[in-house]
C-alpha positions in Angstrom: -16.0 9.4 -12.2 -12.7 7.8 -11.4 -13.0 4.4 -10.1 -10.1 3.4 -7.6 -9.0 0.2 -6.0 -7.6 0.0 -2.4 -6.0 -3.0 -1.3 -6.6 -3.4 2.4 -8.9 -1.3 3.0 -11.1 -2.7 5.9 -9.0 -0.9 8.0 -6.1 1.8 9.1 -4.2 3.6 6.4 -6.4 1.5 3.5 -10.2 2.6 4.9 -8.3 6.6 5.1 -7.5 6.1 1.9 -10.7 4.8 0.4 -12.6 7.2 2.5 -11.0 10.4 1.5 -11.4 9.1 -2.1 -14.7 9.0 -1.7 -15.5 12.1 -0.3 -13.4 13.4 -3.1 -15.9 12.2 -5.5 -14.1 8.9 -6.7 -15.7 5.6 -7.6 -14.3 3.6 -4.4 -13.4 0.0 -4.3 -11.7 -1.9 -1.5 -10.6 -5.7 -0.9 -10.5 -7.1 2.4 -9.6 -10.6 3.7 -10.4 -11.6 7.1 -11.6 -8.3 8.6 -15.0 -7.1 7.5 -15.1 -3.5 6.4 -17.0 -1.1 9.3 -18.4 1.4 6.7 -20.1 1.7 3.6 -18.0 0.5 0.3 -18.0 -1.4 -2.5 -15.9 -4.1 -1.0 -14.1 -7.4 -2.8 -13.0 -10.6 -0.8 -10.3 -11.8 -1.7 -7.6 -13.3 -0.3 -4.1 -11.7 -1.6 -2.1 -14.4 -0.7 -3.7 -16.6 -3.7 -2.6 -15.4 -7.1 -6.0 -17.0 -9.1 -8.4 -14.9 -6.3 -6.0 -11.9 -7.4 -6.9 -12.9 -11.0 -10.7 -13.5 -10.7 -10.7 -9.9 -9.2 -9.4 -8.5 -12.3 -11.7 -10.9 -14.6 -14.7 -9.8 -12.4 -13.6 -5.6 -11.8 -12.6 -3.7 -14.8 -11.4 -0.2 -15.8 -9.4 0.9 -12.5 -8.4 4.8 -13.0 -6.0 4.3 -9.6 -4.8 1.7 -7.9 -3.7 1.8 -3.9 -1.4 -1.1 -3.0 -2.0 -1.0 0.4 -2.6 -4.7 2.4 0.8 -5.5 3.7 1.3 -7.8 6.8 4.7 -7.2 9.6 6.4 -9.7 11.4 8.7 -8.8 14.3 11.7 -11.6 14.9 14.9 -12.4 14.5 16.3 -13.9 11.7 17.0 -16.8 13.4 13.7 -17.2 13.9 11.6 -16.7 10.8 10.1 -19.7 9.3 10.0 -21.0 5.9 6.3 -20.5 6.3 7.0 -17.3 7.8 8.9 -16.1 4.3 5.8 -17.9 2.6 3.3 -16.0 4.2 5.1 -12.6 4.5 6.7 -12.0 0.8 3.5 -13.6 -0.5 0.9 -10.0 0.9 3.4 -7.8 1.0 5.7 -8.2 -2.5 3.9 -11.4 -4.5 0.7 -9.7 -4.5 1.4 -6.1 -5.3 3.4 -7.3 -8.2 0.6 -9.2 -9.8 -2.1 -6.9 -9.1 0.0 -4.1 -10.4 0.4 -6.4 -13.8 -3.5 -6.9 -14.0 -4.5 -3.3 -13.3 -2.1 -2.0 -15.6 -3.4 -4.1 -18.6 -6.7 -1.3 -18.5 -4.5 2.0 -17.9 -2.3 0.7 -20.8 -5.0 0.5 -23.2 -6.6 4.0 -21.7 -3.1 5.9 -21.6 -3.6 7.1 -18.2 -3.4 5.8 -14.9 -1.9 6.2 -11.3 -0.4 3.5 -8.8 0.5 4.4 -5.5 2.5 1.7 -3.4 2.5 1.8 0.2 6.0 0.9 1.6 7.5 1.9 5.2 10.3 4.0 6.4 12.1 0.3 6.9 12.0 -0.1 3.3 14.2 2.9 3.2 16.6 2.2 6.4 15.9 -0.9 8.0 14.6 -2.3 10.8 16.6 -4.7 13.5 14.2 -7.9 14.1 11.9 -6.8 11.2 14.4 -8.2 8.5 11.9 -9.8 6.5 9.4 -6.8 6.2 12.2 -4.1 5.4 13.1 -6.7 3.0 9.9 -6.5 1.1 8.9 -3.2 1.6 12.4 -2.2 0.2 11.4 -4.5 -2.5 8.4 -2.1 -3.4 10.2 1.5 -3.5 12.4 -1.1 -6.2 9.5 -1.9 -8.0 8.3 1.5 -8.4 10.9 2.9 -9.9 11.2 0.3 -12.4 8.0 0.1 -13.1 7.4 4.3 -12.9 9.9 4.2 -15.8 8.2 1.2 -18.3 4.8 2.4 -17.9 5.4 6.2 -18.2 4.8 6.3 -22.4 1.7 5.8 -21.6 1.0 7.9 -19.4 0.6 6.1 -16.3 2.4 7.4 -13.1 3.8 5.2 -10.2 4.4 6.3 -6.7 5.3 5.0 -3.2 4.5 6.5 0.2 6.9 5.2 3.1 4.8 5.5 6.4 6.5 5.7 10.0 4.7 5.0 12.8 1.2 5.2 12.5 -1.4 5.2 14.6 -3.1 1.8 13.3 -3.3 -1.7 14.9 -0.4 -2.8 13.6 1.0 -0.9 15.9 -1.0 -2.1 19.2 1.6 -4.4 20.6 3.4 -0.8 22.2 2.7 1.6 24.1 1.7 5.0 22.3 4.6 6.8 24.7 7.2 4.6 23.9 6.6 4.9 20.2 6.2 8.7 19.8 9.8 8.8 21.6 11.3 8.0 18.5 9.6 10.8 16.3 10.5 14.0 15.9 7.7 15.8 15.6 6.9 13.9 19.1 3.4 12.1 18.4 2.2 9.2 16.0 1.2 9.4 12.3 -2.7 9.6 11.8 -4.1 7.0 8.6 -5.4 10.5 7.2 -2.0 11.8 6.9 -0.9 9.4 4.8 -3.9 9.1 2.9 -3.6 12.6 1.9 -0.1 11.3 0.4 -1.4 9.1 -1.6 -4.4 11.6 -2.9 -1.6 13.9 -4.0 0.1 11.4 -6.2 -3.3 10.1 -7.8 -4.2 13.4 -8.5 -0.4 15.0 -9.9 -0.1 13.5 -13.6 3.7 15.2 -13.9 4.9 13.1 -10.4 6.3 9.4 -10.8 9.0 7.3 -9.6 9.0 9.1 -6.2 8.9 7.9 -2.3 7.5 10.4 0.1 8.2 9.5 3.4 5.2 10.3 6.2 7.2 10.0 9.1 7.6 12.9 11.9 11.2 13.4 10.6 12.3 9.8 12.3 13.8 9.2 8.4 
C-alpha cells in the first residue's frame, strides 16, 4: 500500500485530496496546524511555518510513496500595505515550507527510485493577481520549483507536478459572495475541492507525467 502525505489537509482541497486517496486504497497521512481534522485520518501537528517541526515530521514519518504540498495561506492587500511580518508569515507556508518538505520527502523516493510530488499553486501563480502580490508571488514561485526540481529528480524516477486552482469553493474563499465570484468563470460556477483532487490523483498515479501545471479553473486562465 502506498503511503501518501497531504499538507493541509484538515480542510478544503487538502481533506479532498486525502479522502479520495483513501478511498483509492492509499495509506493516508495529513498535517494540520490550528484546525483539527473533521474525519478520520492519520493526522500530524505540525506547524509549517517552523522548519525543525517540518524536520521532526520527517525523523518521526518515513517511506512517503507521494507527497501533496498543499497548506498555503492568501493575503489580499496592497503592496503598500504588506508588512514585514506579513512577507514573514506568507513566504514562510506557502514557499519556505514546501521547499524543505519537498527536500526531506525526497531523501526516501531517492533511495526507492520512485516517487510522486504534486504541488498545489493557483491560477495567480500563472497570471497574477492585483492586491494579492505577495501570494502570486509565491505560488509563481512553486510552478518554478517544479520544473526544476521535475528535471533533478527525474533519474530516479521520481515525478513532479503542480495543479493551479481557480476559484474554489473552500473557505478561503468566504469573504465573497458565491455570485460575484462565479461571474468571473467561464464555465459559470465555482471549483469543487474534488475537482482538483482528482488532478492531483492523476499525476500520483501517471509515472510518464512531470514538470507540468494543469490549471483547474472554469477556463478563467
Amino acid at each position: 500500500m502506498k503511503k501518501v502525505l497531504v499538507t493541509g489537509g484538515a480542510t478544503g482541497i487538502g481533506k479532498a485530496c486525502a479522502l479520495l486517496f483513501e478511498k483509492e486504497g492509499y495509506d493516508v497521512y495529513i498535517t494540520y496546524n490550528r484546525t483539527e481534522p473533521d474525519y478520520d485520518v492519520k493526522k500530524i501537528k505540525c506547524d509549517l511555518k517552523n522548519t525543525d517541526e517540518i524536520k521532526t515530521l520527517f525523523d518521526t514519518e518515513h517511506g512517503f510513496d507521494i507527497l501533496v504540498n498543499n497548506a498555503g495561506v492568501s493575503l489580499i492587500k496592497m503592496i503598500n500595505d504588506v508588512t514585514d511580518s506579513d512577507y514573514e508569515a506568507v513566504t514562510a507556508v506557502n514557499e519556505r515550507a514546501v521547499y524543505f518538505i519537498c527536500k526531506y520527502a525526497l531523501k526516501d523516493m531517492i533511495n526507492k527510485k520512485s516517487g510522486a510530488i504534486i504541488n498545489i499553486s493557483s491560477m495567480w501563480g500563472q497570471c497574477g493577481a492585483s492586491c494579492e502580490t505577495l501570494y502570486s508571488m509565491t505560488k509563481a514561485g512553486i510552478i518554478g520549483l517544479t520544473k526544476a526540481l521535475a528535471q533533478e529528480v527525474a533519474p530516479s524516477g521520481i515525478t513532479v507536478n503542480c495543479v493551479a486552482p481557480g476559484i474554489i469553493d473552500t473557505r478561503m474563499n468566504d469573504m465573497f459572495s458565491e455570485d460575484e465570484l462565479k461571474d468571473e468563470v467561464p464555465l459559470g460556477r465555482l471549483g469543487t475541492p474534488n475537482e482538483v483532487a482528482k488532478a492531483v490523483l492523476f499525476f500520483a498515479e501517471n509515472p510518464y507525467v512531470t514538470g507540468q501545471i494543469l490549471g483547474v479553473n472554469g477556463g478563467i486562465v
